[in-house]
matplotlib code that plots the C-alpha trace (Angstrom):
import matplotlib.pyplot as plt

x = [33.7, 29.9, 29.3, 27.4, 26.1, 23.5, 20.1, 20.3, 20.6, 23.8, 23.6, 25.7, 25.9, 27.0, 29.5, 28.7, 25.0, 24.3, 21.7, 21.8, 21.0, 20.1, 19.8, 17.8, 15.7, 11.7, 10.6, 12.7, 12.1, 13.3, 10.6, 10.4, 9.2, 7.9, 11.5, 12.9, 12.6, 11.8, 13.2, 12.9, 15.9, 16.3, 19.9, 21.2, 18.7, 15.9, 11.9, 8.6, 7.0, 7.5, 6.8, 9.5, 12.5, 14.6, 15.7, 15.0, 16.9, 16.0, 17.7, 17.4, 17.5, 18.7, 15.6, 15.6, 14.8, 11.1, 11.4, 8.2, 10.1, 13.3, 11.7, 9.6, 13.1, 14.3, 11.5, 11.2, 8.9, 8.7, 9.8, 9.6, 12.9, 14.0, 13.7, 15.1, 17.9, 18.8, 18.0, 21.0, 23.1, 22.1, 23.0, 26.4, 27.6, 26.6, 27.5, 31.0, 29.7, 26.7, 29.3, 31.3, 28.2, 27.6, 24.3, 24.3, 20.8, 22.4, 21.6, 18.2, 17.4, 17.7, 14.1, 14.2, 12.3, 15.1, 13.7, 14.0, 13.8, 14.1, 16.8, 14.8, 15.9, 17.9, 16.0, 15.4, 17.4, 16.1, 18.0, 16.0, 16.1, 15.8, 14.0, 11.3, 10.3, 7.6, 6.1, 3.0, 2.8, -1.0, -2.1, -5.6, -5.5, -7.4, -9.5, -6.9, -6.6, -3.6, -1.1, 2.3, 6.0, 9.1, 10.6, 14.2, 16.0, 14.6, 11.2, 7.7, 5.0, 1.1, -0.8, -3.7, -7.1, -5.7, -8.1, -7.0, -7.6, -10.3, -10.2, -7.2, -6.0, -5.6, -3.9, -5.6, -5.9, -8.0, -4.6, -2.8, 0.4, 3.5, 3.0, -0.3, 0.8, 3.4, 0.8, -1.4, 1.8, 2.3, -1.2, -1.3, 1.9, -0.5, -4.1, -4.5, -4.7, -6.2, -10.0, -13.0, -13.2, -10.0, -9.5, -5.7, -6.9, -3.2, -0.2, 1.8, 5.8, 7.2, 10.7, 10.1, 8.3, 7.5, 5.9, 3.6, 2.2, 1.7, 0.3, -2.1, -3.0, -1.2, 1.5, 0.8, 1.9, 5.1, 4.2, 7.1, 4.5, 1.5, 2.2, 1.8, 2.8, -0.3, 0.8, 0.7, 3.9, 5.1, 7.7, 9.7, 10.1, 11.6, 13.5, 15.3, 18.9, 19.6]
y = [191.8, 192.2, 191.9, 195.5, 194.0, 191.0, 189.8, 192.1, 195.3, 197.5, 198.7, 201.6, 202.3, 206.4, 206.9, 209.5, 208.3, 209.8, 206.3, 204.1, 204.2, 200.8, 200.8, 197.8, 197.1, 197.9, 194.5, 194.5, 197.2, 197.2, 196.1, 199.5, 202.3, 204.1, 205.9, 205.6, 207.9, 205.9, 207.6, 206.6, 206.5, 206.0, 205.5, 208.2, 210.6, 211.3, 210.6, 210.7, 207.9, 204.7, 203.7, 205.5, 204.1, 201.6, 201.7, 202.7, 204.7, 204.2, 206.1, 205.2, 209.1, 210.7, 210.9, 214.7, 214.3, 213.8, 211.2, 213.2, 215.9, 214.5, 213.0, 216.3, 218.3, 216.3, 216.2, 220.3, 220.9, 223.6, 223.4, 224.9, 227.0, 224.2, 221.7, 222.9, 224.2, 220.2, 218.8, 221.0, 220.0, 216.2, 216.4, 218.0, 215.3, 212.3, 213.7, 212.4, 208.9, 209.6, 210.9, 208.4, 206.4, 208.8, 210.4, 214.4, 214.9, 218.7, 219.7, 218.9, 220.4, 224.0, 224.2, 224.5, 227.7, 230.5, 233.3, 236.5, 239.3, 237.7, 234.9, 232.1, 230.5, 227.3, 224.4, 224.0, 221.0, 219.0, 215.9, 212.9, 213.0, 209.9, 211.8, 212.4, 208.6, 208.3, 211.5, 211.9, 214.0, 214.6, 216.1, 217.3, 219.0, 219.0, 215.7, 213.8, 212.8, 210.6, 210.3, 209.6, 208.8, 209.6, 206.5, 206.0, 208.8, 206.8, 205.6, 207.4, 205.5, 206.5, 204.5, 202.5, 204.6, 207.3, 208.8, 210.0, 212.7, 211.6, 213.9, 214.1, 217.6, 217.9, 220.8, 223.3, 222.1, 218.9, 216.5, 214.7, 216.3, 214.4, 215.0, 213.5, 210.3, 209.7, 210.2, 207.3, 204.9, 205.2, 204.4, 202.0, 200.0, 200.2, 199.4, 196.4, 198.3, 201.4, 200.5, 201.7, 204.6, 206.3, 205.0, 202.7, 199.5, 199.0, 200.5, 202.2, 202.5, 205.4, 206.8, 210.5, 213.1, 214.1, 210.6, 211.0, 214.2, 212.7, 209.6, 211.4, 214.7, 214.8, 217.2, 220.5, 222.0, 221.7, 218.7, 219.6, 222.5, 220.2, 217.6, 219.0, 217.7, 217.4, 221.3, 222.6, 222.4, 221.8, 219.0, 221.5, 223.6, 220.4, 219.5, 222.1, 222.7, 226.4]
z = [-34.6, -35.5, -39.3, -39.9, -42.7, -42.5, -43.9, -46.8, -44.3, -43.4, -40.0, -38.6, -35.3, -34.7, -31.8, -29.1, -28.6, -31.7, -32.4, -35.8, -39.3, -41.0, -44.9, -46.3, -48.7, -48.8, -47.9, -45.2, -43.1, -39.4, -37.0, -34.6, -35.8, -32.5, -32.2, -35.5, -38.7, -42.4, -45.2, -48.8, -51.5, -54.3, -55.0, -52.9, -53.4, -51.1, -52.4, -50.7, -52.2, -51.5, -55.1, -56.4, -54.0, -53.8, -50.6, -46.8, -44.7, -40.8, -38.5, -34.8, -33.2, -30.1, -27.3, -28.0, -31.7, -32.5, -35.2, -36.7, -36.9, -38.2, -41.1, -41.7, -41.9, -44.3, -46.9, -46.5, -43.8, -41.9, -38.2, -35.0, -35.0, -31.7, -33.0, -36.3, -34.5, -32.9, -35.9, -37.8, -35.1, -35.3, -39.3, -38.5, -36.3, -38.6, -41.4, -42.0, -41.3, -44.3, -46.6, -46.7, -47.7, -50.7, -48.8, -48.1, -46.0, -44.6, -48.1, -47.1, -44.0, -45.2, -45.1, -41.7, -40.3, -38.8, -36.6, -38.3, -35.9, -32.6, -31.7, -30.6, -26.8, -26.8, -26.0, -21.6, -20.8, -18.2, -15.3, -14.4, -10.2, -7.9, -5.5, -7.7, -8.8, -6.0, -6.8, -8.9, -11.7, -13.0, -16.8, -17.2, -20.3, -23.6, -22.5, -21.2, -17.6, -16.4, -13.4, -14.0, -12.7, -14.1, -12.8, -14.9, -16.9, -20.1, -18.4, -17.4, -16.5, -17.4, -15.0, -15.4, -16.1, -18.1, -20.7, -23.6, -25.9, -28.3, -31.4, -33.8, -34.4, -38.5, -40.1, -42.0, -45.3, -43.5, -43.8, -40.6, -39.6, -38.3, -35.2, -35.1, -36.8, -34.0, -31.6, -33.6, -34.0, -29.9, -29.5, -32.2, -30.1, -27.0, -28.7, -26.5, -23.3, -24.9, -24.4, -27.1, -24.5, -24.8, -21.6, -20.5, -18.2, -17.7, -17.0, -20.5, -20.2, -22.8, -23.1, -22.6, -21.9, -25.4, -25.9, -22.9, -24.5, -28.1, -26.7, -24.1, -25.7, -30.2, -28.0, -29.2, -26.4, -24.3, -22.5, -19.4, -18.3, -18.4, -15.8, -12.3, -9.4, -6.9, -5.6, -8.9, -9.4, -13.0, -14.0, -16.2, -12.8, -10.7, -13.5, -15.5, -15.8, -14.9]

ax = plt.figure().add_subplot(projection="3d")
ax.plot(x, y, z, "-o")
ax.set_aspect("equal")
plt.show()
């Protein structure tokens, strides 16, 4: 049996698919951070500064879950009502596990924005299809130009001589939003085939569909409507579960 608890980190593995957590201590933080969400303790209580904690939380997330988001919910951020409404559902499943660890996030997450006149629609759900691994999906939206292949459920492929959106969209009050700093760690993890340009002189693998917008265009938009097949086609339309 594995020892979950090693090099001054416990690790804890969720059943169901339902990803990780690893609690260590600030100088030793676990290495990826491109799908994981960093939250600081201190003791079992949550803080925003780094200064102030004595601990990190890093929970390895579902691919639905926006790690910016995730992290946003739980310091009191307001949410699209979506992805507020999978992140509830997230904290309801790992909760007993976090519990028994002394740590109560759903306490946390009642920031989270709820439609007030109009029930907001569940989230589309979409299924990876073989057939569609040799077709080209193209986004030319908000200055950024790339081709791509969904080529494994957990796989699409921007190919070589993408260009990438140049400006970084800021919030209103001038400040970088969470969304926007995902977008610069993916591009940050890719810098050495991300030319002065904002153009890719090699091929750049990413998990999902939701990374592809960040990294292409800071998202913003649902990025299933924005890639087209060469008919016009969207990928949502080929895709979604009905």
């Amino acid at each position: 049996m594995t020892n979950p608890f090693e090099h001054n980190r416990l690790t804890l593995t969720f059943p169901d698919q339902l990803g990780r957590l690893v609690i260590s201590d600030l100088l030793d933080s676990p290495d990826d951070i491109s799908s994981v969400s960093h939250l600081y303790f201190k003791g079992i209580c949550l803080v925003r500064q780094k200064n102030e904690a004595d601990r990190l939380l890093s929970f390895s997330l579902p691919d639905d879950i926006d790690p910016a988001y995730f992290t946003a919910c739980l310091l009191g951020e307001t949410l699209p009502a979506n992805q507020g409404k999978i992140i509830r559902a997230y904290l309801d499943q790992i909760s007993p596990f976090l519990d028994r660890l002394g740590y109560t996030l759903t306490s946390l997450s009642d920031s989270i924005q709820k439609p007030t006149k109009q029930k907001a629609p569940a989230k589309a759900q979409h299924r990876f299809s073989k057939i569609l691994v040799e077709t080209p999906f193209y986004v030319d939206h908000d200055g950024a130009k790339a081709e791509v292949y969904w080529v494994k459920r957990q796989e699409l492929v921007i190919k070589k001589g993408a260009s990438l959106k140049k400006e970084i969209p800021l919030n209103k009050d001038g400040s970088v939003g969470f969304s926007q700093k995902f977008a610069l760690t993916l591009r940050q993890e890719h810098a050495d085939v991300i030319g002065a340009d904002f153009k890719t002189t090699a091929d750049i693998q990413l998990k999902s569909v939701n990374e592809v917008g960040h990294l292409l265009f800071f998202a913003g938009t649902n990025s299933w409507l924005i890639l087209k097949d060469s008919t016009g086609k969207t990928l949502d339309s080929h895709t979604i579960v009905k």
